[in-house]
N, C-alpha and C positions, 0 to 999 in steps of 0.2 A: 473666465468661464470657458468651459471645456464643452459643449453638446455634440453628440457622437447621435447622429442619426440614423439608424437602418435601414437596410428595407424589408420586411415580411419575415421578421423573426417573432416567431411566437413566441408567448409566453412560458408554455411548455415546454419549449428547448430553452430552459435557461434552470440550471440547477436553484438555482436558489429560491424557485418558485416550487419546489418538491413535487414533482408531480409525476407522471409513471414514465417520465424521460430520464430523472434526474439521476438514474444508476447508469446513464447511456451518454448524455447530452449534457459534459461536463462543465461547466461553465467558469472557471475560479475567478478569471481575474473580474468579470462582471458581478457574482458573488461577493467580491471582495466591496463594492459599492456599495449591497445590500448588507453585507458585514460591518461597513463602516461607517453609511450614514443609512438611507430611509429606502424600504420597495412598498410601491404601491400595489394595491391588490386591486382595485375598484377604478383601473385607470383607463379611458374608452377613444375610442376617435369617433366623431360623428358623423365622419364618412370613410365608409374601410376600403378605399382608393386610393395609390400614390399620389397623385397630384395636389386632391383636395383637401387631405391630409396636412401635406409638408403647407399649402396656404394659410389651413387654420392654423397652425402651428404659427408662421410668421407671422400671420395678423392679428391672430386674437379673436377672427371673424369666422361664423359657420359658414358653411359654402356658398348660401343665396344669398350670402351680405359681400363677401371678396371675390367674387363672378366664379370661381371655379367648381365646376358643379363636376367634373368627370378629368380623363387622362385626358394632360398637354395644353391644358386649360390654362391662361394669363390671370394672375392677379389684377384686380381692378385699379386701375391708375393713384385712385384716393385714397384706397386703404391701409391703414399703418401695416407696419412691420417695425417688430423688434430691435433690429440690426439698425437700423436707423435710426432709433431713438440713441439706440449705445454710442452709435460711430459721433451724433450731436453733441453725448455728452464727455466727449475727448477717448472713445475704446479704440485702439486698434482691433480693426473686427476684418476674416478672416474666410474662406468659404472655399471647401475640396471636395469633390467630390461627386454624386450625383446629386442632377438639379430636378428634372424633371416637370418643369414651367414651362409655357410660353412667353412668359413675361421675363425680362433678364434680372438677375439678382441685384438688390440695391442695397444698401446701406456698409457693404461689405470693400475695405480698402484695396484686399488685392481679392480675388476670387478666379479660381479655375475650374471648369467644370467638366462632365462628360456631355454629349448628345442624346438624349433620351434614356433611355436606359446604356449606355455605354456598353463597353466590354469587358469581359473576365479577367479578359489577358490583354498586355500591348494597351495600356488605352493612350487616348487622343485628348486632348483637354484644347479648352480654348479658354480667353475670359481676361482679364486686365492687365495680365502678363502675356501676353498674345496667345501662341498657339505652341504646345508639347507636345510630342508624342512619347512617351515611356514604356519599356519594355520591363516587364514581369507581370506577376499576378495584381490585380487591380485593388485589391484589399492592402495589400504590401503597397502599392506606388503609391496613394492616397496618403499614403501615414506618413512617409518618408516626404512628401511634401510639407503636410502639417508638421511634422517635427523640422524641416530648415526654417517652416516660418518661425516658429516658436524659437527655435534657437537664434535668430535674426531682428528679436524682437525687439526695440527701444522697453527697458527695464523700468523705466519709470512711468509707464503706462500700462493701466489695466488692459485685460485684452478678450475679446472675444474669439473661440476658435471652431467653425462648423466641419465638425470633420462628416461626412455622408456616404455610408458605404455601399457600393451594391447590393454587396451579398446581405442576407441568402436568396434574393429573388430566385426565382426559376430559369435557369436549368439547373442552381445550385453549384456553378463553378468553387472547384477549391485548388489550391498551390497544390503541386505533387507530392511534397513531404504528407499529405495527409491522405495519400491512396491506399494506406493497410489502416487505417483508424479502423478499428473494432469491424476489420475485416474477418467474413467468418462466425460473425455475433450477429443472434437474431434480434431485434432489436424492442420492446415492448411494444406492441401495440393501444392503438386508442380504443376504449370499449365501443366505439359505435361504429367502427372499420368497414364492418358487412349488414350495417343497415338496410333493408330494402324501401330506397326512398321512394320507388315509384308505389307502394303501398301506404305511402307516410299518409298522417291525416293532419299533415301540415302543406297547404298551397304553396308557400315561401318556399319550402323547399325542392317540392316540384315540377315548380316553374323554373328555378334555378339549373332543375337535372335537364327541363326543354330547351331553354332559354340559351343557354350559354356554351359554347362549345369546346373549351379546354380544360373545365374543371372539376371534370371526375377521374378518380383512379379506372375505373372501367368506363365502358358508353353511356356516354348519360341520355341517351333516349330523346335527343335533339332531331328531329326528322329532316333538319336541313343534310345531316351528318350521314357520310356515307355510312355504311353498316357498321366500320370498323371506329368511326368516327377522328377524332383529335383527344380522347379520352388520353392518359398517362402512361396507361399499359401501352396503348399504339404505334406512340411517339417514342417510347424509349425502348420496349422491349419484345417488339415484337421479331426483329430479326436476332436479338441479342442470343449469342451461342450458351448453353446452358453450361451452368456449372453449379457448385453446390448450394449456393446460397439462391439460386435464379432456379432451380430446377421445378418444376410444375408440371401436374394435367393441364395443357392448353384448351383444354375439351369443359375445366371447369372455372365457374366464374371465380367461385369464393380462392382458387387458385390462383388465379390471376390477380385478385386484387391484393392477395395476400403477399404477392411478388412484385406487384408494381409499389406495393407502400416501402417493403424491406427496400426496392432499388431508391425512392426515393428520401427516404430517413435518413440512411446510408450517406448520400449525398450532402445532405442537407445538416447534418452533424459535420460532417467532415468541413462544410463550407461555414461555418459558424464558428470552428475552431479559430479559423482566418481571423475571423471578427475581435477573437478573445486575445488571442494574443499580440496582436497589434495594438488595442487598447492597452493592453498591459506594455508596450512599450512609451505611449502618453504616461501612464502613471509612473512608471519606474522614474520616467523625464522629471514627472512633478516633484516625488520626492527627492532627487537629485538636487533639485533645484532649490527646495528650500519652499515650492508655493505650493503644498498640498493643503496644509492652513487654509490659506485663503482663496483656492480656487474650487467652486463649483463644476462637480461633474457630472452629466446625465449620462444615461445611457438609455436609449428608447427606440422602439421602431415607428415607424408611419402608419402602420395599424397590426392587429394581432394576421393570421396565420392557419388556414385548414393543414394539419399534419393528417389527414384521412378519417378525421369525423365525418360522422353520415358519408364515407367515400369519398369525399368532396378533396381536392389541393385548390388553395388561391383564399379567396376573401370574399368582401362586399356586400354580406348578408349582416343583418341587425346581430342575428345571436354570436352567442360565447365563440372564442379562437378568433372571431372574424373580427368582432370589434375590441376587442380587449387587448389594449396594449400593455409591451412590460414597460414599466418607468421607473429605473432606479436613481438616486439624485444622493453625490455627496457631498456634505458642505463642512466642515466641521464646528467651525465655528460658533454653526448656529443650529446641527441635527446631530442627535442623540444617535450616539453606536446604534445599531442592531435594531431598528424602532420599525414598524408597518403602520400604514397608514390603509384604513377600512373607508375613508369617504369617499364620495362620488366625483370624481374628478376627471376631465376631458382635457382633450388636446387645444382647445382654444383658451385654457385656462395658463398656458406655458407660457405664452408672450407677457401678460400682465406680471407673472409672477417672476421673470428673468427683469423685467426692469424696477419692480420694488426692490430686489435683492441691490442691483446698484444705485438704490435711491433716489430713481425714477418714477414720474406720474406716468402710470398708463396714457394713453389719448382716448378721451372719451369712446368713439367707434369701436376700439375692442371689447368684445362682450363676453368676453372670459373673466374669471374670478384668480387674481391671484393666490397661490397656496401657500404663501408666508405664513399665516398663521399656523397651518399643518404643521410646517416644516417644524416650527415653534414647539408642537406638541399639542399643540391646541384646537379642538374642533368649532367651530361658531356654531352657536344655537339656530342658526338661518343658512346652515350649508344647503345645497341642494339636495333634493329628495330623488329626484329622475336626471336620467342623460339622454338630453334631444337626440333623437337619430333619423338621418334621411340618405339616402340612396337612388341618385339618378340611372339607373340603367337597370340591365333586365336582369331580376325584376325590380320594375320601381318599387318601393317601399319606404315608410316612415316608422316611426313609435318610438318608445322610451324602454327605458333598463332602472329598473330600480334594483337595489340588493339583493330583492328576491325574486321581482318577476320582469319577465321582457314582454311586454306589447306591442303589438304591429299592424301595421293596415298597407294592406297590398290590394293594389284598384283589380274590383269586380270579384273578391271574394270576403268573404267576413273577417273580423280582426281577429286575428290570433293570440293565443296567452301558451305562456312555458312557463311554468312555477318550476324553477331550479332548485328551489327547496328541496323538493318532490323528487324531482327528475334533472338532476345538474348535469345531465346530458345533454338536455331537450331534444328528449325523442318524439315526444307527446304534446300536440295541440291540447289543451284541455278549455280553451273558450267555451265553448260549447255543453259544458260539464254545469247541470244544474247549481251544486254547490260553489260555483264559481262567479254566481251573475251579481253577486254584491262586489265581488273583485275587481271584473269590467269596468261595472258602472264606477267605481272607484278612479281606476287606471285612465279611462274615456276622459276623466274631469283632468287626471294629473296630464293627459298628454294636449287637451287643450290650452293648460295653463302654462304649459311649454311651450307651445306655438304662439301665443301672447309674448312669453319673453322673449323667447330669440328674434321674432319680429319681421315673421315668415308671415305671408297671405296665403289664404287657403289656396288660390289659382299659381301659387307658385311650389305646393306642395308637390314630391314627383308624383310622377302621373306620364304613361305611354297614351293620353291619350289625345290627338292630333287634334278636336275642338277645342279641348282645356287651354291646348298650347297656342291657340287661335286665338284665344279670348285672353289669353295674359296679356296685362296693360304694363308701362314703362314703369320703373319703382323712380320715383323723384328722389 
């Protein structure tokens, strides 16, 4: 098993997803996954956060069941993890790269990791081979690790391999060979670039442009924030010397932002390339080797990705980009060339479904659904219909994603609805839209019946508000 974890690569930068990057944001040898065995369309995190993310991932568990509810947050002592089930049943299992826990990695025989988010360049690793430090680009040293393990490997044993790469978090670092990548090229923009969110008649998003102070391409109207604020333009281009692709009225907004996405795209393709081609040296290794057969590879991020929808760079909001991860998976053995999978499937569904693949019981506490059957070709008539979703931090919010509509409740304003049908942008609250209250009332029942399953209390739902969090009793 091969899992190649990222960090904050969207969906949309990955060609094989066709979407208004894929003449820009080439992706081949990830492609080549989605060419060779299965890409999910319908594939979500339940919390679009690094930390709680990579927890559900290992455990199986949403956030209020394996204690990590936000960044740098510990896995809870009792809760499974994958790696540990492999490593019991004789894997050499494996782990490079960024960790991003408070809690130390388990299950994994040797493991080296970065400090937090780590660095670009030069990085520093610690972890059961003591302490490295390596010199180059940190997308390159990570793999060149993962490849002497793999080539160092005892052959007669299965193997699990975590490779977890920076990039592309923000600032978007890439090696130098990729400083002219479609230098000079404007790059396509997202239809919803120059939204004016503070007119939105969406709360959610709002509150997100008061609330939070690094993640708008221009100011997001945060009153803590000096005028100029931590907005994207600020931080990268405000002193930056003009030249023809940066050149702009600094006098206009829709300029600025139209300059700070090209600065940021720019980057952000160029640092992806990193990602692509060091993958493609794991696979080249594979087929080398003889185990492309029978080795499972994913490819996936820790959650999707704002590339300048609604203005917005970063995550953490229930809608489209932010929760929607890419998840491509090759297995041959057992997935059909070329095949998409439209079900509803989450990130806590990856742990159950990594140990049926090596003929392992999940442990009852993970509450994800394995996707063996998928992979199979086969949908079950009892797949899920919604994807729980909750988000501790500003703004708090919950709700579900169905195929066609996302629902949300954000404390102290009404719930919201986005028929993507309609508007696969979501530009538009339409809750409120009389022809809509049989939908609600609908959605209302399907998100209570999610909170039932996952096996959340209502006093544990988020919530900014300082009695709620008074009155939460201990979970037994």
């Amino acid at each position: 098993m091969v899992v190649v974890l990222v960090d904050d690569h969207a969906f949309e930068a990955i060609s094989a997803y066709g979407t208004y990057l894929k003449n820009f944001s080439k992706t081949p040898t990830i492609d080549r996954l989605a060419k060779e065995g299965m890409r999910f369309d319908h594939f979500t995190c339940a919390n679009s956060i690094c930390s709680p993310s990579r927890a559900s991932i290992l455990t199986g568990q949403y956030s209020h069941k394996n204690g990590v509810l936000g960044l740098n947050g510990g896995i809870n002592y009792d809760s499974p993890q994958y790696p540990i089930e492999l490593q019991k049943a004789g894997y050499q299992t494996w782990l490079v790269g960024k960790w991003h826990l408070k809690s130390p990695p388990k299950g994994y025989e040797k493991h080296m990791v970065v400090k937090g988010q780590g660095k670009y360049f030069d990085p520093t690793f610690s972890g059961s081979e003591g302490t490295w430090k390596r010199k180059g680009y940190s997308t390159d040293v990570y793999t060149d690790v993962a490849m002497d393990w793999l080539k160092a490997r005892d052959k007669k044993k299965p193997f699990l391999l975590s490779l977890q790469f920076k990039a592309p978090h923000h600032e978007y670092g890439h090696a130098a060979r990729y400083d002219e990548l479609l230098a000079g090229v404007p790059i396509a923009e997202p239809p919803t670039l120059y939204e004016d969110v503070h007119r939105s008649d969406s709360n959610l998003k709002k509150e997100f442009l008061k609330r939070t102070k690094f993640h708008m391409l221009l100011s997001g109207g945060n009153p803590k924030q000096t005028k100029e604020g931590n907005a994207y333009y600020f931080r990268h281009l405000k002193d930056k010397a003009p030249n023809e692709m940066w050149k702009h009225d600094p006098k206009s907004d829709k300029e600025r932002i139209r300059v700070a996405y090209q600065h940021m795209i720019h980057k952000y393709v160029r640092c992806i390339t990193g990602n692509d081609d060091n993958l493609k040296r794991v696979l080249d290794y594979l087929d080398q080797e003889k185990l492309t057969e029978d080795t499972i590879v994913i490819y996936t991020a820790d959650q999707g990705y704002w590339l300048g929808q609604h203005g917005f760079y970063d995550k953490r909001l229930i809608l489209e980009t932010s929760m929607r991860m890419p998840f491509l998976i090759r297995y041959p053995r057992m997935i059909k060339p070329g095949t998409v999978n439209q079900d509803l499937c989450i990130n806590v569904d990856l742990a159950p479904t990594l140990l049926e693949l090596a003929g392992l019981k999940a442990p009852a506490p993970m509450q994800g659904r394995s996707m063996v059957s998928l992979l199979q070709g086969k949908s079950p008539t009892d797949w899920r219909q919604s994807q729980f979703y909750s988000y501790w931090g500003a703004p708090n919010h919950y709700g579900i994603r169905t195929k066609r509509y996302t629902y949300l409740k954000l404390e102290g304003h009404p719930a919201e609805l986005f028929d993507r049908e309609t508007d696969p942008d979501q530009v538009h609250n339409v809750a409120a839209n009389t022809e809509n209250k049989a939908v609600v009332k609908r959605l209302e029942k399907e998100l209570q019946k999610q909170i039932r399953e996952v096996d959340i209390r209502q006093d544990e739902l988020p919530s900014s508000s300082k009695d709620k969090e008074k009155k939460k009793k201990p979970r037994k």
